[in-house]
N, C-alpha and C positions, 0 to 999 in steps of 0.2 A: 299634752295639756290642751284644751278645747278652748275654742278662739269662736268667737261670733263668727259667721261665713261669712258678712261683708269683708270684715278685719281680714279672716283668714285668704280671702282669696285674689283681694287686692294686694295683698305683702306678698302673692303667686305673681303678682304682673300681669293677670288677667284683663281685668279693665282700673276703672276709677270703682271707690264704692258707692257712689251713685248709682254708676251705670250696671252695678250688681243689683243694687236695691230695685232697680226696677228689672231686673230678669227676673229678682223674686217674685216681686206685683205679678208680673206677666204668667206665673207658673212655667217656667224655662228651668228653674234646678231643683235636682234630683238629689237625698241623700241615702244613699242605701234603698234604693228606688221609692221614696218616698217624698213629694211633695212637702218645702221648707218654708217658713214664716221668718220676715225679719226678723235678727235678733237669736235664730236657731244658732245653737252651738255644736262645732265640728272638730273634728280630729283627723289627720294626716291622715289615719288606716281607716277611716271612712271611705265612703264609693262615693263619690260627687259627680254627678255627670249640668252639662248645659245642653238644651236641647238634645237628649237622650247620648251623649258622648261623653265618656269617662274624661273626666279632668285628671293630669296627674298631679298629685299632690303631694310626695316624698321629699318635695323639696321648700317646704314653705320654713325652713330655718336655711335655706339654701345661699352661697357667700352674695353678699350684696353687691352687688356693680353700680359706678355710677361714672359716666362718662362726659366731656365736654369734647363741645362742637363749635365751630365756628361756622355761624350761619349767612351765608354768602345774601343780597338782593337779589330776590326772585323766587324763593321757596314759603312753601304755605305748612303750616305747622300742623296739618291733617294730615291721619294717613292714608288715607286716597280723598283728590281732588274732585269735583264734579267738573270743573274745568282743564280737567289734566293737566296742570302745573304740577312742576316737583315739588316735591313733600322733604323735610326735611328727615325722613326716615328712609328715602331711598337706596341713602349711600353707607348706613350705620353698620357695624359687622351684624353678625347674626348671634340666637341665644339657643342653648341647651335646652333649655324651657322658658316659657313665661313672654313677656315682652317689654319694649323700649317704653316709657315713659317720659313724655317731656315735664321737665320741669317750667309749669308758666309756658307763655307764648311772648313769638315777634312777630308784627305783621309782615308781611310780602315784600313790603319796600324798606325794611330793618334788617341789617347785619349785626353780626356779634357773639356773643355769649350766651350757651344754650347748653345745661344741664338734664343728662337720660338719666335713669335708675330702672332697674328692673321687679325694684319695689314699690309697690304702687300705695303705699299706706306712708313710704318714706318721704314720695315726692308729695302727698298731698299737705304731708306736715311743713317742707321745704316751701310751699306756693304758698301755704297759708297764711294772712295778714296779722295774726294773731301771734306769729313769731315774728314779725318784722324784718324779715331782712332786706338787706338795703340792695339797692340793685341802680349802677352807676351806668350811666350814659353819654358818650362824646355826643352832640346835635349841632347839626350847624344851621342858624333861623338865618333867614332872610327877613330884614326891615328894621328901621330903629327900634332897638332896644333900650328906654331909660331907665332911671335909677329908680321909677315911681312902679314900673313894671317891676322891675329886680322884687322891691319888696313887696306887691300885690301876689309874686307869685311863692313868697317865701311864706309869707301870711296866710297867704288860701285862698282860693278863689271858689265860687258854687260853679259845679259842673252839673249836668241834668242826671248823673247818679251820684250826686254828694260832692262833701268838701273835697278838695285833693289842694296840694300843697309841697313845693319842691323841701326838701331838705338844704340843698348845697346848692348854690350856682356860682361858677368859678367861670369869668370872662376869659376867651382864650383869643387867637389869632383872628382879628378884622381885614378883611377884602372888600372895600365897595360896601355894599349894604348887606355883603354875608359875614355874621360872625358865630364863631364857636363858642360853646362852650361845655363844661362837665358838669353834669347835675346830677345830685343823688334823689333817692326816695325808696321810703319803706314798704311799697307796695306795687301790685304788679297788675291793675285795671286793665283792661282793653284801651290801648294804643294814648294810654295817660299822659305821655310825653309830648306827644302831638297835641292832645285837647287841651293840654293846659299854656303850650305856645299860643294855641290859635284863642284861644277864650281871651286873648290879649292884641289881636288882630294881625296874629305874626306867622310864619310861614314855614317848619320845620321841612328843610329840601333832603339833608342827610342825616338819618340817626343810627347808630352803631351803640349797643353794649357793652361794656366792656369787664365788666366786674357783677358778680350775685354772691352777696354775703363777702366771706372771707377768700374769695378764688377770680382771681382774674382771669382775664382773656392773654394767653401765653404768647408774646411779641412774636415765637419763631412759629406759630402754629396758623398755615397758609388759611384762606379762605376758603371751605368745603371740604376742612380735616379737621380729623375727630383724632383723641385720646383720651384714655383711661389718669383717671385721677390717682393719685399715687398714696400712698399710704398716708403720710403724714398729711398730704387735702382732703383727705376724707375723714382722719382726726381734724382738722380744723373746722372742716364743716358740720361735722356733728354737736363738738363744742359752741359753737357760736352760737349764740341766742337761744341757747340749752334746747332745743328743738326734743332731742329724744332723752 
């Protein structure tokens, strides 16, 4: 059956389908050695090449994978750094074909919960805001926290790309002027956890992941180990917020 070539060759693991859509701009893919237009439609027994290299393409109904990671402080969610830090694709097993996809990102100084696929049309629907899923945080802020905060932050607050707005804030364990706690949200901005502390003049020192959607972070699985979701989490993630 013929699939648009963005569709078809991000569900390959190739890239994102942005980053196809502009190999097309660019004249980079070939089908049948012919030059393709957004939007062209393709077939598995097509000849697809990227910069004149046959792409293999037998397996775009190929079994999905989707793995969890527990991402340690100190990795960057690229895969390669220009600073040569580690990537949090360093240590992943390797594929048959296609590639790792993170699901969303954590910044550098973030631990926790980090979802691969090797479906690239799966994870954009998974990252995407328009399915909401909820994606839970232990933080521990430094500085008073009042009640007038609690609900400025539950209300919304303007961040300089829009509203953003906790879901859940659950008080946890006080030390001195550090306290915990667990907060949800249905969205996954660039480092939104921290802006919406600090937009309140507050000081997020640790933040850990622990939950995205229906799948937590598994108590016995160490930091900088990875496992394969197991049949019935991967029914549950698919179910959840009817994504597919």
């Amino acid at each position: 059956m013929a699939e648009r070539i963005q569709k078809f060759l991000a569900q390959l693991g190739l890239a994102s389908r942005r980053q196809i859509e502009q190999w097309i701009k660019e004249q980079r893919i070939t089908v049948n050695g012919e030059l393709v237009s957004l939007g062209a439609k393709v077939e598995s027994t097509d000849r697809i090449c990227l910069d004149n290299k046959a792409i293999k393409t037998k397996a775009a109904d190929e079994e999905t994978h989707i793995l969890l990671y527990h991402k340690p402080i100190g990795e960057v969610c690229t895969r390669q750094d220009p600073e040569g830090r580690n990537t949090v694709f360093d240590n992943l097993p390797s594929l048959a074909q296609g590639r790792w996809v993170v699901v969303g990102r954590l910044d550098y100084n973030t631990s926790g919960l980090l979802l691969f696929s090797n479906k690239g049309e799966l994870v954009n629907k998974l990252a995407h805001p328009r399915y909401g899923f909820e994606r839970e945080y232990r933080v521990r802020v430094y500085g008073e926290v009042s009640a007038e905060i609690i609900h400025r932050l539950l209300e919304g607050v303007q961040l300089e790309d829009g509203l953003a707005a906790f879901k859940t804030i659950i008080p946890g364990l006080q030390r001195g002027r550090n306290q915990w706690f667990k907060v949800t949200l249905a969205e996954g901005r660039n480092r939104i956890v921290r802006r919406l502390w600090a937009s309140q003049g507050l000081v997020v020192n640790r933040l850990e992941r622990i939950r995205f959607g229906p799948i937590r972070l598994p108590a016995d699985l160490e930091v900088g180990e990875y496992r394969f979701l197991t049949k019935i989490e991967v029914e549950q993630l698919f179910h959840a917020n009817n994504p597919l």
